[in-house]
N, C-alpha and C positions, 0 to 999 in steps of 0.2 A: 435335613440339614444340608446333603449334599445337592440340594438342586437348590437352597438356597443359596448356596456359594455360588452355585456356577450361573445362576441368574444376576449377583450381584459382579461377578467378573465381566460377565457379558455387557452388563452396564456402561460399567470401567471405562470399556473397550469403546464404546457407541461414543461417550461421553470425548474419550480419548480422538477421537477420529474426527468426531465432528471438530474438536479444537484446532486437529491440523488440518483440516482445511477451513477453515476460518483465518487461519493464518499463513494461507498459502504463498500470499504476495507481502510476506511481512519476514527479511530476511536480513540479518545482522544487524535489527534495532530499525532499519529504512524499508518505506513502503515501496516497494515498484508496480511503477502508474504505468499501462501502457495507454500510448494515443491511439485515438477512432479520427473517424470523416467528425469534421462539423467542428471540431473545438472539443471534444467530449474526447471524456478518458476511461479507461476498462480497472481497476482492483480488486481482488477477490470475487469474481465471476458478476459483479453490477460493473454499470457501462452511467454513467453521468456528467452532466457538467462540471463546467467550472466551478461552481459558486455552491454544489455540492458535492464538491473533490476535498474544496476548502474548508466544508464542514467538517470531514468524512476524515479527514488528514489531523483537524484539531482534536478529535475525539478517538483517534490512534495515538496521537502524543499525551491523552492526557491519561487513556486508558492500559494502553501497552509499550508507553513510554519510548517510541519511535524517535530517532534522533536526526532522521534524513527521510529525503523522499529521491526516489530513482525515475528517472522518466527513460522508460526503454526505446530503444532505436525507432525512428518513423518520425517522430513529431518533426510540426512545423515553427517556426517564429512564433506564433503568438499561441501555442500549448507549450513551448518553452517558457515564453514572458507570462504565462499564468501559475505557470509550476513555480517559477523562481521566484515570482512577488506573493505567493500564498507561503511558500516556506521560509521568507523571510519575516512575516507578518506573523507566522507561528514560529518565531525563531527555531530556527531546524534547516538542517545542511539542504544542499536540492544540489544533483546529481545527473547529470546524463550518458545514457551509456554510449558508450564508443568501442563497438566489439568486445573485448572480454572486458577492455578496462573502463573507468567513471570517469567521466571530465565533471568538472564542479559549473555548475550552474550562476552564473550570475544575475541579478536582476536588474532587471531594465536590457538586458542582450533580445 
């Protein structure tokens, strides 16, 4: 009995860990995107396009009910104008950081 306890806590644990890092770039309901060379963005340890950022972003909002997307410091114009017109297409905030604090994202900027 007592190693099947401790095999099912061990479980628990695996189960438990693997969930936080799954949801490592998923913090106060918003995703944070960071930008790469190329137009391509990095989320929880994948690196992708745009056009699979924007999948990846609909199936965060619809699965872990995300209400914003953060694009971390570096990006260019046109990973800004990708981030803000996919999150307005997924209605959901888009954010960019500006050292500690968010500036809001508009689309079409």
């Amino acid at each position: 009995m007592n190693k099947f306890v401790r095999i099912a806590v061990l479980a628990l644990g695996l189960v438990m860990a693997a969930t936080a890092f799954a949801r490592g770039d998923i913090r106060d309901d918003r995703a944070w995107v960071k930008p790469e060379k190329g137009e391509k963005f990095s989320i929880n340890g994948y690196t992708m396009g745009k056009v699979e950022l924007y999948g990846y972003l609909g199936q965060l909002r619809d699965d872990e009910h995300i209400t914003g997307v953060v694009l971390r410091s570096g990006a260019d114009d046109a990973q800004k104008k990708a981030i803000s017109s996919s999150a307005k297409t997924l209605q959901i905030e888009a954010f960019e950081q500006d050292g500690g604090d968010l500036k809001p994202l508009v689309a079409g900027s």
